[in-house]
C-alpha positions as CSV (number, residue, x, y, z in Angstrom):
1,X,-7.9,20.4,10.0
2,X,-5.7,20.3,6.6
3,X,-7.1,19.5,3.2
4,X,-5.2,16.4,1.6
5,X,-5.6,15.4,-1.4
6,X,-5.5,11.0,-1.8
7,X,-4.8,9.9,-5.1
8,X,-5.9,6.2,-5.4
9,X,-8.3,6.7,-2.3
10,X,-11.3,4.7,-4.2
11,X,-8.7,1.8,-4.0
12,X,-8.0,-1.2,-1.0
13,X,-5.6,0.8,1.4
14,X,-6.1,4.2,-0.6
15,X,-10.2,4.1,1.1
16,X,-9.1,3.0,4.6
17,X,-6.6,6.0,4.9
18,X,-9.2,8.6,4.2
19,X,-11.3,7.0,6.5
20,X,-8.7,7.2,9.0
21,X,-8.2,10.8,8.1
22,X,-11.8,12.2,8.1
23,X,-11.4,10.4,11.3
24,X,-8.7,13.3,12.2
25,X,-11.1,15.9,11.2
26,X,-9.3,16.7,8.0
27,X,-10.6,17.4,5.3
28,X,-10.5,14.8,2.2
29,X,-10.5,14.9,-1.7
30,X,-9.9,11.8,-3.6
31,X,-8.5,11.5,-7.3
32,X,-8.9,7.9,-8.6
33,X,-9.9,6.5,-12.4
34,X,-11.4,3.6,-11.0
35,X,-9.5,1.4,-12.9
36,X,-9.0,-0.9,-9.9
37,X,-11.8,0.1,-7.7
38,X,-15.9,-0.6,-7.5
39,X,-17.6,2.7,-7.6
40,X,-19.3,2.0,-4.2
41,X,-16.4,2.5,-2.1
42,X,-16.9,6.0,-1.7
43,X,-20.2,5.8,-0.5
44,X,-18.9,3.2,2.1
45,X,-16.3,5.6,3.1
46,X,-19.2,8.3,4.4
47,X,-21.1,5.8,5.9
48,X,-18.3,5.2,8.5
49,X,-17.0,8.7,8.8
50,X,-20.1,10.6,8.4
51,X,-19.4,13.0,5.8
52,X,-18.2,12.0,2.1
53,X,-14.9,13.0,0.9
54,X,-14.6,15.5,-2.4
55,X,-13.9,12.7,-5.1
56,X,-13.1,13.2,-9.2
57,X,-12.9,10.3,-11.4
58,X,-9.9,11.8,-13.5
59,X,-6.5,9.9,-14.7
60,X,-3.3,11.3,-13.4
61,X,-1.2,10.2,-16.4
62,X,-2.9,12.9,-18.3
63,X,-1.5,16.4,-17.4
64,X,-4.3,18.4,-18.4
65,X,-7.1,16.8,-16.2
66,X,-4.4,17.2,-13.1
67,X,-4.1,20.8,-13.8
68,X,-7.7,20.8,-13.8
69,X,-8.4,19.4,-10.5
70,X,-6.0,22.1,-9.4
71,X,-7.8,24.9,-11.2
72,X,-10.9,23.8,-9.6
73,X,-9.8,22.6,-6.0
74,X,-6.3,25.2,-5.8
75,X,-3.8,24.0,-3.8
76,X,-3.3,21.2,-0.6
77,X,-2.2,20.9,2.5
78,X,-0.6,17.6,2.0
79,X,-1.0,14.7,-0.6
80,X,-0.7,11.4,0.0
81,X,0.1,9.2,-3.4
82,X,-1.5,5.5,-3.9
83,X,-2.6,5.4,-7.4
84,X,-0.3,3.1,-9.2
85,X,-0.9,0.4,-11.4
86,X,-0.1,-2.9,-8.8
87,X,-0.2,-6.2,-11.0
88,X,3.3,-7.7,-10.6
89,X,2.6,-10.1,-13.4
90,X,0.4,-7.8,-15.8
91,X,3.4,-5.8,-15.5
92,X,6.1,-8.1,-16.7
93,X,3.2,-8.4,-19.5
94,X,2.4,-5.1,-20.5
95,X,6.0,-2.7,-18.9
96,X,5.2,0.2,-21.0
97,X,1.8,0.7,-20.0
98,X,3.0,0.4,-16.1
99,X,6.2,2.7,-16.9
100,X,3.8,5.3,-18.5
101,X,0.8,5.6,-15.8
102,X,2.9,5.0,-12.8
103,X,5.5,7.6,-13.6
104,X,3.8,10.1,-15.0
105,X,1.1,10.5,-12.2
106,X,3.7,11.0,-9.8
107,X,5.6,13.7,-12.4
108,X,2.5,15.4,-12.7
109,X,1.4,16.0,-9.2
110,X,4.6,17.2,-8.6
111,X,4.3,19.6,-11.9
112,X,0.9,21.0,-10.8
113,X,1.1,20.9,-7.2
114,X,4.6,21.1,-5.9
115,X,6.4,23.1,-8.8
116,X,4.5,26.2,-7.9
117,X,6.9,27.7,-5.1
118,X,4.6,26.7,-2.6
119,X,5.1,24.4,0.1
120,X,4.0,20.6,-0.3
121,X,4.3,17.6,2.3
122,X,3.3,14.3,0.2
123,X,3.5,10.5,1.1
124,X,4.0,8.1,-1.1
125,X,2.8,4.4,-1.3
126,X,6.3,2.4,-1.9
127,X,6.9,-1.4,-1.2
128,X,9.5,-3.4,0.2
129,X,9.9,-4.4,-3.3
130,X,12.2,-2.3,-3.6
131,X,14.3,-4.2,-1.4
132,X,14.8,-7.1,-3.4
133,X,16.0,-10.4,-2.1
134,X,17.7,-8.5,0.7
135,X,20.9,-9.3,1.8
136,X,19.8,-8.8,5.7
137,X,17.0,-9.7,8.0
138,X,15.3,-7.7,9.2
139,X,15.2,-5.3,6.4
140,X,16.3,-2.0,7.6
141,X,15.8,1.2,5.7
142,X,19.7,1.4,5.6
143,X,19.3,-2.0,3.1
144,X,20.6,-1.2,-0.2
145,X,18.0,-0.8,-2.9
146,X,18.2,-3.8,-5.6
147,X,17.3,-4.1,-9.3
148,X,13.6,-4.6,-9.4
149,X,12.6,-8.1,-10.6
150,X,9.5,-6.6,-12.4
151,X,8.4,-3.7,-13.9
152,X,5.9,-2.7,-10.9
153,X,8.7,-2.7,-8.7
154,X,11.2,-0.9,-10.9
155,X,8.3,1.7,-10.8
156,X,8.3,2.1,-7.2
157,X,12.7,2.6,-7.1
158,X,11.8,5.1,-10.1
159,X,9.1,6.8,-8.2
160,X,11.3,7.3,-4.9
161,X,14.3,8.7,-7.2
162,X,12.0,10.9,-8.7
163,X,10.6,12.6,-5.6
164,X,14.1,12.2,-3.8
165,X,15.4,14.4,-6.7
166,X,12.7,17.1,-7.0
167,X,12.6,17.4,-3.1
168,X,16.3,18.1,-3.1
169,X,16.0,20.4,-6.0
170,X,13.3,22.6,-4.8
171,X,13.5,22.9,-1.7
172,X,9.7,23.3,-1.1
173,X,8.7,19.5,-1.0
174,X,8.9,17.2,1.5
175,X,8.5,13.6,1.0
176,X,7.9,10.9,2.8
177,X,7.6,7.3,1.3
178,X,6.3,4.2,3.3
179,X,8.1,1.1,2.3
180,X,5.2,-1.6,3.0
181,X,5.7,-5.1,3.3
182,X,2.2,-7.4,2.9
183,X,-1.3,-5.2,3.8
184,X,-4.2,-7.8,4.6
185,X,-6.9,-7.4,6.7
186,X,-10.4,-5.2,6.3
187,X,-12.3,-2.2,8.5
188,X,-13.9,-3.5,11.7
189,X,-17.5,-2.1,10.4
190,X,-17.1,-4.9,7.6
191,X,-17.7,-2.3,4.9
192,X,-14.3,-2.1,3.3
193,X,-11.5,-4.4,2.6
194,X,-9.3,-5.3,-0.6
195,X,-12.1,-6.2,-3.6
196,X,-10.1,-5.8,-6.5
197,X,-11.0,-5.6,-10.3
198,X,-10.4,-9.0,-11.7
199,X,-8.7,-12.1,-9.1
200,X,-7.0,-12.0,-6.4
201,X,-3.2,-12.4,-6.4
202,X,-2.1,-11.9,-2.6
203,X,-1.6,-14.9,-0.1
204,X,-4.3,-14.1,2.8
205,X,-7.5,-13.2,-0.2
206,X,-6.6,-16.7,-1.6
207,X,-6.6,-18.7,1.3
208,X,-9.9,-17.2,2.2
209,X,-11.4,-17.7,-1.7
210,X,-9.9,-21.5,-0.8
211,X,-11.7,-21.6,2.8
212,X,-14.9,-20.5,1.2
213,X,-14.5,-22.8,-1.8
214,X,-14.0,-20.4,-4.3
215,X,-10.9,-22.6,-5.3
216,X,-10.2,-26.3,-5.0
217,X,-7.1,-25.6,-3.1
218,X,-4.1,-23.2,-1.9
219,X,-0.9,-24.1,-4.1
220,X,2.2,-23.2,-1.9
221,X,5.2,-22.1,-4.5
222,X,8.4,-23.3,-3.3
223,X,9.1,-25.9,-0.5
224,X,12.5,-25.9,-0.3
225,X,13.7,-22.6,0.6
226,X,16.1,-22.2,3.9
227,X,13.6,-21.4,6.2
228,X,11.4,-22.7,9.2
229,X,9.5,-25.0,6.7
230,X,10.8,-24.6,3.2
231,X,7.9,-21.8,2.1
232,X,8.5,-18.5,2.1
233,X,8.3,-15.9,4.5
234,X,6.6,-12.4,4.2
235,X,5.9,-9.5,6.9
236,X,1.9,-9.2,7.4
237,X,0.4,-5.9,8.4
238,X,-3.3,-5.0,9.1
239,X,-4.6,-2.3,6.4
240,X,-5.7,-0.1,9.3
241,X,-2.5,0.2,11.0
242,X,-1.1,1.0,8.0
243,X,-3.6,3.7,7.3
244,X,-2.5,5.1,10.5
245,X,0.8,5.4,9.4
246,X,-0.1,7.5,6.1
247,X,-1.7,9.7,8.9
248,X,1.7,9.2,11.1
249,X,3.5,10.3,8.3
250,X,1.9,13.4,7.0
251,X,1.3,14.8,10.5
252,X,5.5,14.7,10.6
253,X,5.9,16.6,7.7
254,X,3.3,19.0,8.8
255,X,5.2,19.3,12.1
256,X,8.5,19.8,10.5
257,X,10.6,17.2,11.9
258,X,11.6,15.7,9.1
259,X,15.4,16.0,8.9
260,X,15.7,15.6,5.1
261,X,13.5,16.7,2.6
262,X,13.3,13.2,1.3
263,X,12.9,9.9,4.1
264,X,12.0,6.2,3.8
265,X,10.3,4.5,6.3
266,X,9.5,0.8,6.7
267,X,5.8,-0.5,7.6
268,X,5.2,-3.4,8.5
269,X,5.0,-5.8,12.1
270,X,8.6,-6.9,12.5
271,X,8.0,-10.4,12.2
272,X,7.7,-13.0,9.5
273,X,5.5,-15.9,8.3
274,X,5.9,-19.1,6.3
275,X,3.4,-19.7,3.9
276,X,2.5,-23.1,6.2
277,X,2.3,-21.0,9.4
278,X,0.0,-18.7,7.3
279,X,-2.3,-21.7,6.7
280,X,-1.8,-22.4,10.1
281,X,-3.0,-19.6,11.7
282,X,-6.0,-18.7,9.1
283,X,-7.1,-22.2,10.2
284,X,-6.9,-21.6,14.0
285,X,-8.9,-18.4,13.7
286,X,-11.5,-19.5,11.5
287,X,-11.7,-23.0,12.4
288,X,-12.0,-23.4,8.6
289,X,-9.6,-26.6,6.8
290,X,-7.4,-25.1,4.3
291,X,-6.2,-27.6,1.8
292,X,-3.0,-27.2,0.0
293,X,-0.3,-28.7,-2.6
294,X,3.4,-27.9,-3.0
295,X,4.3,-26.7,-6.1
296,X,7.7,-25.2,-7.9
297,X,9.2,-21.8,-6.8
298,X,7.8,-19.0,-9.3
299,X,10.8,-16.9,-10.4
300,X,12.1,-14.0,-8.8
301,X,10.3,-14.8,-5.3
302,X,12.8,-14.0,-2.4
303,X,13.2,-17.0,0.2
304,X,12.6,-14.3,3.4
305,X,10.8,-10.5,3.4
306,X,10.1,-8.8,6.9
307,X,10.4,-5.3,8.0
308,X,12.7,-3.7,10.8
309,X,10.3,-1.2,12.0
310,X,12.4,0.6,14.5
311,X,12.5,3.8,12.6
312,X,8.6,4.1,12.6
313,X,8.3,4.1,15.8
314,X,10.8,6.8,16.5
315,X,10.4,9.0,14.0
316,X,6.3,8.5,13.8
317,X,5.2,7.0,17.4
318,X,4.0,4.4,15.3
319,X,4.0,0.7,15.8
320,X,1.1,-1.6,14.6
321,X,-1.9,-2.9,17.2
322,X,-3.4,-5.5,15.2
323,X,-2.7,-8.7,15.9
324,X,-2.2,-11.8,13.0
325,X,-5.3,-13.2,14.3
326,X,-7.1,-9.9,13.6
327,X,-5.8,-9.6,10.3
328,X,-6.9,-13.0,9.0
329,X,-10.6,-13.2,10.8
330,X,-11.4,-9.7,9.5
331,X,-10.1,-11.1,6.1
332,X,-12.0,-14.1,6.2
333,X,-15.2,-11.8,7.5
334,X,-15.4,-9.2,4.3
335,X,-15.2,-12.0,1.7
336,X,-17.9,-13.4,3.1
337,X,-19.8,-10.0,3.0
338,X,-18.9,-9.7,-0.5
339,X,-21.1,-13.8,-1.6
């Protein structure tokens, strides 16, 4: 049993990695300011593990109240990092404010908990955003990193430098960061799943908010890239799998067999969908009508995103076991939890 520390673990993916890893038998404290969570998610959380996790409502951009929850916690085993601000277009909106929370988070867990001379394995939550519109598919981790088309994303290819660097430096830290394509999904005991602050803004949420007729209709951006059908494609992965991975991932580093003190590893399921096939296949496993209308490309959408996953698998033992289907029912399930 370790003792991790999740920052972020009130939100969507952050709550459905510390499920799976009280499921582990390790012990859990989350750090989250709520800013994008509902407060009931932790209550949720030990109702399906059995036991509630340490949690403290504190902001990570401020220095003090980290070196707080380090005067009243001491150290961690490990620490895996979520809490980010995630709003590509707030971000293109309001830059400073993502620069400044984003960045300094990560700088200051890495003051307080991994500047000490003691040993720290941390995870961070990265994005294929950082990718870009890639010049190969499927994306391998040997793809060049590309200027970021937003803010959000520029934070992510900051973050990784960041940790890269003060890995390298002190030669106490080890980092590994998950590059993850497109989490969907929710928990099979239909008490979590992604319940944002505000709308939605990912693909599978809106079809389902269009299914349940939450919106008139599903507007498709772009019809005339150069794939299968014109819409773009994207690399869907069940939020549980990729849980797993976070799990994956710090068990390595706690192992040792990490080769450098800084690695980036894809997660995602190796495949891609079109828009239309996701439309598609949320119809064929909900038996619900999904109507849509083309509309313009949005700018600085790539025409094709999906994950070579190769290195997760042999560096982790990790490949995902949740099929499309799966995804998009347990999707469609939650929200209607949620009326």
């Amino acid at each position: 049993m370790a003792k991790i520390l999740v920052t972020g673990g009130n939100g969507y993916i952050g709550s459905h990695t510390v499920v799976a890893l009280q499921a582990c038998g390790h012990r859990v404290v989350i750090a989250d300011n709520l800013c994008n969570s509902k407060t009931y998610v932790k209550e949720r959380i030990a109702r399906i593990s059995g036991s509630a996790p340490g949690f403290y409502q504190i902001d990570l951009a401020d220095l003090r109240q980290v070196q707080q929850l380090a005067e009243q916690e001491g150290g961690f085993d490990g620490i895996i990092h979520f809490a980010a601000h995630l709003f590509v277009e707030e971000s293109v909106a309001k830059p400073l404010k993502y620069y400044s929370n984003n960045l300094k988070a990560t700088m200051h867990l890495l003051e307080v908990f991994a500047n000490d001379g003691q040993p720290i394995n941390m995870v961070f939550s990265s994005s294929c955003t950082v990718y870009g519109n890639p010049d190969k598919l499927p994306i391998s981790e040997n793809e060049p990193i590309k200027e970021a088309v937003s803010p959000y994303g520029n934070t992510k290819v900051i973050g990784e430098q960041i940790l890269r660097d003060h890995a390298v430096a002190s030669g106490q830290c080890r980092v590994v960061a998950l590059r993850y394509f497109n989490p969907t999904g929710a928990h099979e005991s239909g008490l979590l799943g992604e319940d944002p602050i505000g709308h939605h803004t990912h693909l599978v949420p809106i079809i389902t908010e269009v299914a349940r007729g939450k919106r008139p209709v599903l507007k498709v951006f772009g019809a005339d890239y150069p794939t299968r059908d014109g819409t773009c494609v994207r690399d869907y992965i069940h939020v549980c799998d990729l849980a797993r991975a976070h799990v994956l991932a710090l068990d390595y580093l706690a192992q040792g067999r990490n080769e450098h003190p800084f690695e980036a590893i894809n997660i995602g399921s190796g495949t891609g969908q079109t828009v239309l096939e996701m439309v598609d296949a949320y119809q064929k496993a909900t038996g619900l009508s999904i109507p849509y209308e083309l509309a313009p490309r949005r700018p600085g959408d790539a025409g094709a995103v999906y994950a070579d996953i190769r290195l997760a698998n042999a560096t982790l033992g990790w490949e995902p076991k949740f099929s499309l289907s799966d995804m998009l029912l347990s999707t469609y399930q939650w929200e209607k939890s949620l009326s």
